[in-house]
C-alpha positions in Angstrom: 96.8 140.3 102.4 100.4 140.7 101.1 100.4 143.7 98.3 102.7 142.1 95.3 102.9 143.6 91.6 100.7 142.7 88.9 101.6 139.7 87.0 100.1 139.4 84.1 98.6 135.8 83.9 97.1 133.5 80.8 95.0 130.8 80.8 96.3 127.4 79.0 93.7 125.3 77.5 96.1 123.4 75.6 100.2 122.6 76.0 99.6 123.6 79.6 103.0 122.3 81.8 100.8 119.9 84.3 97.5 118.5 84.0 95.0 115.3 85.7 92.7 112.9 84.2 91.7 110.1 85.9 88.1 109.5 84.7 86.0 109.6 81.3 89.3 109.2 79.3 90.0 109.9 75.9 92.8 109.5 74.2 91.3 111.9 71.6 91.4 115.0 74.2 94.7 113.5 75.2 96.4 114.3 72.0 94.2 117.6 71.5 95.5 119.4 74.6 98.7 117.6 74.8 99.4 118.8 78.5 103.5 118.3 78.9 103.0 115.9 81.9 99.6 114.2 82.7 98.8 112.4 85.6 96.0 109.5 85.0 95.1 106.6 87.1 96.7 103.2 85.4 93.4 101.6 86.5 91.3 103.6 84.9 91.9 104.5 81.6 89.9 104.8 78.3 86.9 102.7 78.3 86.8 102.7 82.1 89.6 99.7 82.3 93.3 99.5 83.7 95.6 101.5 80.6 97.5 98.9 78.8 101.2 99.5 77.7 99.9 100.3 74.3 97.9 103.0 75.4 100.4 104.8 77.5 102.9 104.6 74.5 100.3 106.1 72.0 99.9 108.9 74.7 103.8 109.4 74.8 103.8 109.7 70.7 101.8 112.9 71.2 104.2 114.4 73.4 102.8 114.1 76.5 105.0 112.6 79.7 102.5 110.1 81.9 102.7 110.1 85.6 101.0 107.0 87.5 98.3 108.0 90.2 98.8 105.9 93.2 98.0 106.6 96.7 99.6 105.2 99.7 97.9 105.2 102.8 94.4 104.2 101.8 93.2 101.5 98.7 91.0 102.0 96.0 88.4 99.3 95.4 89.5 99.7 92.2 92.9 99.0 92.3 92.4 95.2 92.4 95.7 93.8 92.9 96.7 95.9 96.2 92.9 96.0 97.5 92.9 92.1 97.5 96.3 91.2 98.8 95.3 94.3 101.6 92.3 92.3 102.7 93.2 88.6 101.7 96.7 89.8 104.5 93.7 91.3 106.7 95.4 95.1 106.0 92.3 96.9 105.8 91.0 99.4 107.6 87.6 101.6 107.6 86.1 103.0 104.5 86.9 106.7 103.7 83.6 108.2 104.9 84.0 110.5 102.1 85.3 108.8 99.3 83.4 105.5 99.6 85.6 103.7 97.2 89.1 104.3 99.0 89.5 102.5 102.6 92.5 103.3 105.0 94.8 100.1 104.8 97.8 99.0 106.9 100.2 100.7 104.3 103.2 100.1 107.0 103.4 96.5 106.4 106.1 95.7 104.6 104.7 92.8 102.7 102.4 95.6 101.5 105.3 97.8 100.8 106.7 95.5 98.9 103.2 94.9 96.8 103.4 99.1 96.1 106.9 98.8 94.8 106.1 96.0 92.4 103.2 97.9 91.2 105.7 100.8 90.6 107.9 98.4 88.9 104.8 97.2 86.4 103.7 101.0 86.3 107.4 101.9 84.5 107.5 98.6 82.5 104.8 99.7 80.7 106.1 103.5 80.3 105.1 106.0 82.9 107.2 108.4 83.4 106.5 109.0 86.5 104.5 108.5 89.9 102.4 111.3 91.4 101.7 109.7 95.6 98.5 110.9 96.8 96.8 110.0 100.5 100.1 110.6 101.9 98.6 112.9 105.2 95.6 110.5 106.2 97.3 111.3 109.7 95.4 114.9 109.4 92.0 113.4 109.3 90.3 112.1 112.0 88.3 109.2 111.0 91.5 107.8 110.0 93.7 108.7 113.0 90.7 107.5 115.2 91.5 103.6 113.4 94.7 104.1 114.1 94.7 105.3 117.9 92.3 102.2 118.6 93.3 99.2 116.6 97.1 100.0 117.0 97.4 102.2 120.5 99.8 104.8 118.2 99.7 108.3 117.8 99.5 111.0 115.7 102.9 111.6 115.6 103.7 108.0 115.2 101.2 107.9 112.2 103.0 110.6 110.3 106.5 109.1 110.9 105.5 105.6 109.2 103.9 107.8 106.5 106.8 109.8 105.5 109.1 106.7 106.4 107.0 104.4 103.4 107.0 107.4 101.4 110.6 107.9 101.3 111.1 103.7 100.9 108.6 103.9 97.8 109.7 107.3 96.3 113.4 106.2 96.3 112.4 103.2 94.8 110.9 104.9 91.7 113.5 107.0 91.7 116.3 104.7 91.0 114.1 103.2 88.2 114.6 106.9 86.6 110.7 108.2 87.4 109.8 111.3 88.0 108.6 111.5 91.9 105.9 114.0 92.5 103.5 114.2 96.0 100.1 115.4 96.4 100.7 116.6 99.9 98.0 117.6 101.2 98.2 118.9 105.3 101.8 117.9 104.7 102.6 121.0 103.0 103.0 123.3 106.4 104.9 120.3 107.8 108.3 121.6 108.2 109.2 117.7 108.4 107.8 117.3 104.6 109.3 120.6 103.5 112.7 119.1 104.5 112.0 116.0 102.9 111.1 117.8 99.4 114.5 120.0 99.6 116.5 117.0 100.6 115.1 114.8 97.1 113.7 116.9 95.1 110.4 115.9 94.6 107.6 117.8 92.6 104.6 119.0 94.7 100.8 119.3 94.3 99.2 121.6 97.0 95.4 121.6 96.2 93.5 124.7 97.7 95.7 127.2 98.3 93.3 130.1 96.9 89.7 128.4 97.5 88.0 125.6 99.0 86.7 122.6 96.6 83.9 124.4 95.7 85.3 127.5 94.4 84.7 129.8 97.4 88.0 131.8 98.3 89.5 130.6 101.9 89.7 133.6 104.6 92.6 135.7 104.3 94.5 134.2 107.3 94.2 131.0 105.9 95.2 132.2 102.3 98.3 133.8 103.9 99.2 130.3 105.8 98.9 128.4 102.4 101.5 130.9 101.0 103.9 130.9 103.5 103.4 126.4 102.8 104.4 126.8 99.2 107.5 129.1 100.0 109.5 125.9 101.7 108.1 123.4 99.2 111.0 123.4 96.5 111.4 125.2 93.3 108.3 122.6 91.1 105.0 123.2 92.9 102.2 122.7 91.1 98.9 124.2 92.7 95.7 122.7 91.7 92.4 124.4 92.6 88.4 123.5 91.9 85.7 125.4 89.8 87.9 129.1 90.4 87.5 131.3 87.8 90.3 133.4 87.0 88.6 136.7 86.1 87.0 137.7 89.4 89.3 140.2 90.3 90.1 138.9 93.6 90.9 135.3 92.1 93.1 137.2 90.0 94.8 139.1 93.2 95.4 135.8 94.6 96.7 134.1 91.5 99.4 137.0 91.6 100.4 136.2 94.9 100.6 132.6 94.4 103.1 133.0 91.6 104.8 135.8 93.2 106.5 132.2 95.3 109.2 131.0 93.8 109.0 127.4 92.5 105.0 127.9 91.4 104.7 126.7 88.1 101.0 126.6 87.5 97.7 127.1 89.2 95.6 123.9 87.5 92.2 124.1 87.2 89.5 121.3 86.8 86.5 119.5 88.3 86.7 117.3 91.5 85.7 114.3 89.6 89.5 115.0 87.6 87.0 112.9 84.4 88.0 115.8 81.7 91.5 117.8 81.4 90.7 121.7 83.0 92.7 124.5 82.0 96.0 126.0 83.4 96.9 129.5 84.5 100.5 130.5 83.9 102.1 133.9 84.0 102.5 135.5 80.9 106.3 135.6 81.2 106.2 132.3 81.2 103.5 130.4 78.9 106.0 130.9 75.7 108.4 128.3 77.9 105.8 126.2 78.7 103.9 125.8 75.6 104.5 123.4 73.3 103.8 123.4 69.3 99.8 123.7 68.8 98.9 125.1 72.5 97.3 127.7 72.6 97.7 130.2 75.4 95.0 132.9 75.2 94.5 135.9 77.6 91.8 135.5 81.0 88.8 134.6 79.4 85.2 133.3 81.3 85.9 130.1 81.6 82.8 128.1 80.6 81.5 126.2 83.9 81.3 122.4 83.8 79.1 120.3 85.8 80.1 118.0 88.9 80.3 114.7 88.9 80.4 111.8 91.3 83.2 109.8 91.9 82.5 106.2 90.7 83.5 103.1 92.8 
């Protein structure tokens, strides 16, 4: 493991710079931990129903900036407009055996393409700020590639071309409306064709499990080492987001330090997998003045109390 010096770290359970909420919300928590920019999922907002312009301008009025959630290369059977015109234009695919409420879809078509961009159109109408793209590297799994190789005779690398091709078409798109463009990127972050995607834009990034896997056991060394030499070509805003961590084991805490010893880490974001409560955010010290805003409250590595799991709902 790489020896770096001590940085002196603090946890954020208020003001922190980047935060997720996509289930359970309340617009009470909202405006007591006042994250600088939130990511939520338009169709799910407070009392389990799509947010309403309203809502998302009540949200700004505290001081918070809204992202829109949207993935590209699979549907949610939640997200009723583009999971009807996918399988009313016959665009769907398998279900994700994994998450049982997202199923791959033909996210190349550009009638569908078209469909994403007017949803990205609505989704800055009503006053996101921004959109945060998720399921962008469904090439790296192989239930998905396996549809893909049989239905459409393609390849991997054929899969991953009309991924980052549609990503660029949508992201440029919300980009000329004036949105903020940020990518979950998933298996895409060692992809040196990503990375030179990310420095030609300048889009945000959200790595998830650089330090531990989803349930808070720490990845082997090598692959710890891999992660960080990802997050050193991913710009200068990466925002790392990892799963039931806690920050005072010792070696979390020697990992931490080496993920903010990369330049462009922001903030190591920590929450449930369900993303149905806002977690808490560890920043270096240096930095949590900067990133606070009035009423955080940054307060040194503490136990973090331990919340329980729950299950995605469909």
């Amino acid at each position: 493991m790489t020896t770096t010096a001590a940085i002196a770290l603090v946890v954020l359970t208020a003001g922190m710079p980047f935060a997720t909420y996509y289930q359970n919300v309340d617009l009470n928590v909202i405006k007591d931990k006042h994250p600088q920019y939130l990511v939520v999922d338009p169709y799910s907002g407070p009392n389990d129903v799509p947010w309403t312009q309203q809502e998302v301008q009540t949200v700004k009025s505290y001081g918070v900036h809204p992202l829109a959630y949207l993935p590209v290369m699979v549907v949610g059977y939640h997200e009723t407009d583009l999971y009807d015109y996918a399988k009313q234009n016959g665009l769907l695919g398998p279900e994700d055996p994994v998450w049982k409420c997202d199923a791959a879809v033909e996210f190349w078509d550009q009638g569908y393409v078209q469909e994403l961009e007017q949803v990205i159109s609505r989704f800055h109408d009503m006053g996101f700020e921004g959109i945060m793209f998720d399921a962008v590297d469904a090439w790296s799994y192989r239930w998905y590639l396996d549809w893909y190789e049989n239905t459409f005779g393609g390849t991997l690398d054929d899969l991953k071309q009309k991924a980052y091709q549609v990503l660029q078409e949508l992201a440029g798109y919300a980009q000329k409306l004036g949105m903020i463009v940020a990518v979950n990127c998933g298996a895409a972050a060692s992809d040196p064709t990503f990375q030179d995607l990310v420095k030609k834009y300048g889009w945000w990034v959200v790595v998830e499990n650089v330090i531990a896997d989803g349930s808070g056991n720490l990845l082997p060394d090598d692959s710890f080492e891999a992660n960080l030499n990802a997050l050193k070509n991913l710009g200068d805003r990466i925002y790392v987001i990892e799963y039931n961590i806690d920050p005072n084991d010792q070696e979390v805490k020697e990992r931490l330090e080496e993920v903010f010893s990369v330049e462009g880490v922001k903030e190591v974001y920590i929450t449930d997998p369900a993303h149905d409560e806002i977690g808490e955010a560890v920043v270096p010290s240096s930095a949590s003045a900067e990133t606070q805003v009035p009423g955080s409250n940054g307060i040194p590595l503490l136990p973090l109390v331990p919340v329980p799991r729950r299950v995605r709902r469909c």
